[in-house]
Structure formats: C-alpha cells, structure tokens
ROMI-968499 format. One line per 2 residues: for each residue y, z, x of N, C-alpha, C. Coordinates in steps of 0.2 Angstrom, whole numbers, plus 5000, padded with zeros to 4 digits. Example, Ala and Ser with C-alpha at 12.3 -4.5 7.8 and 13.67 -1.06 7.14 Angstrom:
4972/5039/5066/4978/5039/5062/4984/5039/5066 ~ 4989/5035/5064/4995/5036/5068/5000/5039/5064
END
This chain:
4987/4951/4990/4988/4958/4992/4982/4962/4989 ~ 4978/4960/4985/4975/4964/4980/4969/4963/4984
4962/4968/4984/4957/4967/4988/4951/4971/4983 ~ 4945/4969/4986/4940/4971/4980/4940/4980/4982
4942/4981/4985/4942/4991/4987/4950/4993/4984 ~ 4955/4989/4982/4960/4992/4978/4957/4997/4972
4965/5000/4970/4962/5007/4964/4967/5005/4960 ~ 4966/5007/4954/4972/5008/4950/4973/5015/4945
4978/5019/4945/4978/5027/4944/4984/5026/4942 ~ 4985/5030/4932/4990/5029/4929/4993/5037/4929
5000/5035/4928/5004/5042/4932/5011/5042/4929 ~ 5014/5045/4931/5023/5044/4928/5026/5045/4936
5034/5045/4933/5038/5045/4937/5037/5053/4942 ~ 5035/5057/4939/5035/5064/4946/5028/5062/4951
5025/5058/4949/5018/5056/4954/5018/5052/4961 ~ 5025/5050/4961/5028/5044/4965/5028/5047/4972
5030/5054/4973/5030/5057/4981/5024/5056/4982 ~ 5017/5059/4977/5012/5058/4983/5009/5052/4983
5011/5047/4979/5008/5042/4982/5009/5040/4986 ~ 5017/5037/4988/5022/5038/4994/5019/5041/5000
5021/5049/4998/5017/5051/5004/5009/5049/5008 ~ 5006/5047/5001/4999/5047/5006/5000/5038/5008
5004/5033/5006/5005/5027/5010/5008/5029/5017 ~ 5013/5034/5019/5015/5035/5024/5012/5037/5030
5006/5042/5027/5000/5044/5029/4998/5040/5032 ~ 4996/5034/5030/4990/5031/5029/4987/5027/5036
4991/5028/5041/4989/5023/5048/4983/5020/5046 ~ 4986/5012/5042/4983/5008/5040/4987/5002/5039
4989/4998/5044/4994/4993/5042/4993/4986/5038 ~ 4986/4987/5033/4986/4985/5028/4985/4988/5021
4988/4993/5022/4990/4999/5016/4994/4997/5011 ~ 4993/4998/5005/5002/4995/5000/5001/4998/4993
5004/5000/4991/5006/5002/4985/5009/5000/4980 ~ 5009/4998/4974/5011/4995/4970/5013/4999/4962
5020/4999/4962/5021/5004/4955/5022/4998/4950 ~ 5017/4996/4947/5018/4994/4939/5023/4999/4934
5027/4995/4930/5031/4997/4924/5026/4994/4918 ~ 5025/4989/4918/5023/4983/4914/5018/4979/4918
5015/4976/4917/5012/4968/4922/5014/4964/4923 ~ 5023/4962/4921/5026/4960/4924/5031/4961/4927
5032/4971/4929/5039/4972/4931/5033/4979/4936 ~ 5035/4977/4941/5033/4982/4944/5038/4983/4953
5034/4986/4957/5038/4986/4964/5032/4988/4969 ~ 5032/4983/4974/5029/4982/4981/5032/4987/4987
5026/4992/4989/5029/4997/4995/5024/4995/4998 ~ 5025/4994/5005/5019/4995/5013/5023/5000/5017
5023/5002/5023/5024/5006/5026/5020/5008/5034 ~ 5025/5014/5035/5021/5017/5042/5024/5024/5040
5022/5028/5046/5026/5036/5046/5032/5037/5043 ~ 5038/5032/5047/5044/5034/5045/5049/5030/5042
5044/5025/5038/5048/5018/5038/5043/5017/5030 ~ 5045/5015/5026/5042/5010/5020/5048/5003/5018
5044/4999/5017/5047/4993/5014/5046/4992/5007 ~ 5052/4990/5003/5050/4989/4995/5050/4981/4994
5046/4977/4992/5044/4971/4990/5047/4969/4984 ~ 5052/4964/4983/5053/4962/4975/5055/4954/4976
5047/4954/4972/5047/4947/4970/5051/4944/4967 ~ 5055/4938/4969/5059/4934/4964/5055/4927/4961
5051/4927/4958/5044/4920/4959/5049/4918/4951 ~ 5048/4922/4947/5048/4920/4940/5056/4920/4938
5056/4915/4931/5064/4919/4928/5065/4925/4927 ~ 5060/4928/4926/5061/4937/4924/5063/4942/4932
5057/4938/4935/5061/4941/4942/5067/4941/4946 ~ 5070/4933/4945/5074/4932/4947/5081/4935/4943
5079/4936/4936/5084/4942/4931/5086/4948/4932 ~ 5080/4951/4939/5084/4959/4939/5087/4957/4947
5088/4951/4950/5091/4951/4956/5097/4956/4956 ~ 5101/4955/4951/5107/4959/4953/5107/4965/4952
5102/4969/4949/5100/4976/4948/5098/4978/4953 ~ 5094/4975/4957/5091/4976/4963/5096/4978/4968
5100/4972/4969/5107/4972/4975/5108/4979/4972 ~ 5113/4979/4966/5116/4987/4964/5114/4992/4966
5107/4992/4964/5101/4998/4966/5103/5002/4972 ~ 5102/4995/4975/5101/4995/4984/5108/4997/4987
5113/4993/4986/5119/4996/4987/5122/5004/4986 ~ 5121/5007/4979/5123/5014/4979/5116/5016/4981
5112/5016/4985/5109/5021/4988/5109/5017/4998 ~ 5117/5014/4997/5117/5013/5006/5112/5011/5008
5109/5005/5006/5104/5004/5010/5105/4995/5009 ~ 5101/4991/5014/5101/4984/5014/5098/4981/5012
5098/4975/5008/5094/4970/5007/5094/4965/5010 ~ 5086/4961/5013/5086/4959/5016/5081/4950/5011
5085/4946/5011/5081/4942/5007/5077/4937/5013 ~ 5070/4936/5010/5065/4931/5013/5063/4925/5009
5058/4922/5011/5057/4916/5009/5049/4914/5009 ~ 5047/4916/5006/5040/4912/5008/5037/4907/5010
5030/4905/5012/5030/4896/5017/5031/4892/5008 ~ 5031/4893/5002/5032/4890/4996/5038/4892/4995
5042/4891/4998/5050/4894/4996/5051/4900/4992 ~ 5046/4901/4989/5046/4906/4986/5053/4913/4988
5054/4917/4984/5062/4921/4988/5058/4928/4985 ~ 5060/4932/4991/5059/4938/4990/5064/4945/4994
5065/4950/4989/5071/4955/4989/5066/4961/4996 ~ 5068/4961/5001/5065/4967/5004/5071/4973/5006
5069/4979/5003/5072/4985/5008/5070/4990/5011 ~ 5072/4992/5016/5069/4995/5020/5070/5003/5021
5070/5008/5019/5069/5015/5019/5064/5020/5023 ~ 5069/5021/5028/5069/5024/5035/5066/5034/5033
5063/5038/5033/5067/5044/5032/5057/5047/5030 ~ 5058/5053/5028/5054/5057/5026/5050/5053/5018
5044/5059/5015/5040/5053/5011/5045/5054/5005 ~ 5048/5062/5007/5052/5066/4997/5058/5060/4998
5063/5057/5004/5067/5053/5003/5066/5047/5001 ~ 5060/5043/5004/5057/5039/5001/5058/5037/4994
5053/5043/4989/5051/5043/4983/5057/5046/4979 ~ 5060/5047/4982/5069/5049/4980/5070/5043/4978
5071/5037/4981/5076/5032/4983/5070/5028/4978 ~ 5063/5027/4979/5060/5025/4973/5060/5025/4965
5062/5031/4965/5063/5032/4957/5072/5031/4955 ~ 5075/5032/4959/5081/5029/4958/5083/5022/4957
5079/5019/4960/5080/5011/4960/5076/5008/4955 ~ 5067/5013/4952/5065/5012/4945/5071/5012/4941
5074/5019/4938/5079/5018/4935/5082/5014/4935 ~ 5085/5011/4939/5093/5007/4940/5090/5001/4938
5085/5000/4941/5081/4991/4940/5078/4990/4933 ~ 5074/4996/4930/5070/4995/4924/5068/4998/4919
5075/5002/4921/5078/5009/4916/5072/5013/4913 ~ 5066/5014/4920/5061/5020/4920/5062/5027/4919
5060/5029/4913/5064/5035/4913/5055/5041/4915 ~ 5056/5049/4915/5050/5051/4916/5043/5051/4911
5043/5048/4907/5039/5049/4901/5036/5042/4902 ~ 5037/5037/4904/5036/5032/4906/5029/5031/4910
5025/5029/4905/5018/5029/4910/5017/5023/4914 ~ 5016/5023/4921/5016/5019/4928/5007/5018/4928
5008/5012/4934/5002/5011/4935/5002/5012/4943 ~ 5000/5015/4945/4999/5016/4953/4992/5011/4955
4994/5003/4958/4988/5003/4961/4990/5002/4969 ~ 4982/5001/4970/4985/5004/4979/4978/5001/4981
4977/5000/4989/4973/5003/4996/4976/5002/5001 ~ 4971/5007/5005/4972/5011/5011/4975/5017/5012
4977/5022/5006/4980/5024/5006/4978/5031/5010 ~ 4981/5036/5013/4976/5042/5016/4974/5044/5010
4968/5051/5011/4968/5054/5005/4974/5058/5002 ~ 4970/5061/4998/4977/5065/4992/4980/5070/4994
4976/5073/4998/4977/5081/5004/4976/5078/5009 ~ 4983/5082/5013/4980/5080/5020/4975/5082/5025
4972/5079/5030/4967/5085/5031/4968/5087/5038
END
C-alpha cells in the first residue's frame, strides 16, 4: 500500500475530517489513508465521493485481539462488518461508511475510541497518498 510519493503528517484526533475529506476528494482510486495510534495499532481508509472503506488487519495476535472491539465498534454505530481473506489466508475486518466526509470522520473517531481507547490529546500519525489538496480548489 505504501509508495515512494506516500506522506506522513502527525495530528490528533480533531484532524481526522480533513484528512477524511481530502481522501473523499481525492478522485483517485489509489488514494488511502492511514491513521497510525502506534506502529502497531492503526486503521486503513480508501474511498470515493460517498463511500469510504475502513481496513483492519487481523495478520498478528495483536490484531486478532481487537476483533471483538471492532465487531462492537461497528455494531453500535449500525454499520456491517464485512470479513475477507487474503490469497495468504490472511483475514481482514472491512466496513463500509456510505454518507458525508463530517459523518465519515464522526464514525472514525468513534471506533478509535472504542477500538484503542484514542482519546483527543493522543498524537496520530496520518500517512497517506493521493490525497486532494487541503483546500479545495
């Protein structure tokens, strides 16, 4: 996923709409976002206009440890989990969040919390490409 034109830009929890937004922006369907907690606790976004997908790797025992946090997440904020498989069997948690970028980043910071108990003071790592710019233009 990583490419040599990736960025990485450290931030907190109220910086999440515009990253959000500028992935949703971004008519670039190799666009993707990445909120780092830790280096090894983070969460995978891609996207279009109306739609973002949230990526959670289950690869390691640590990943596999917040499954049930994730289902909960996912479930009080009404939305599906959709599990996948890699051609390495590998398992992976995706959700799918339909709506506006504020709704988006709404539902992203509430599932930091619930999953990794991100509070606002918590410094994130944004990395990313493709993203639009930071204004729209």
């Amino acid at each position: 996923m990583f490419s040599d034109t990736s960025k990485s830009e450290s931030g907190h929890v109220f910086d999440i709409p515009l990253y959000v937004d500028r992935l949703m922006r971004a008519n670039n369907s190799g666009a993707f976002l990445i909120i780092n907690i830790t280096p090894d606790d983070f969460m995978q976004l891609t996207g279009a206009a109306s739609c973002v997908q949230i990526d959670f790797p289950l690869i390691t025992a640590r990943q596999r440890g917040f499954e049930p946090k994730i289902r909960n997440a996912a479930s009080s904020a009404n939305l599906e989990v959709i599990e996948n498989s890699g051609s390495d069997g590998s398992r992976f948690l995706d959700i799918n969040i339909n709506g506006t970028s504020d709704k988006v980043a709404m539902i992203c910071s509430k599932i930091l919390r619930g999953v990794f108990g991100v509070s606002g003071d918590i410094e994130l790592m944004f990395q990313h490409d493709g993203l639009a710019p930071s204004e729209a233009t």
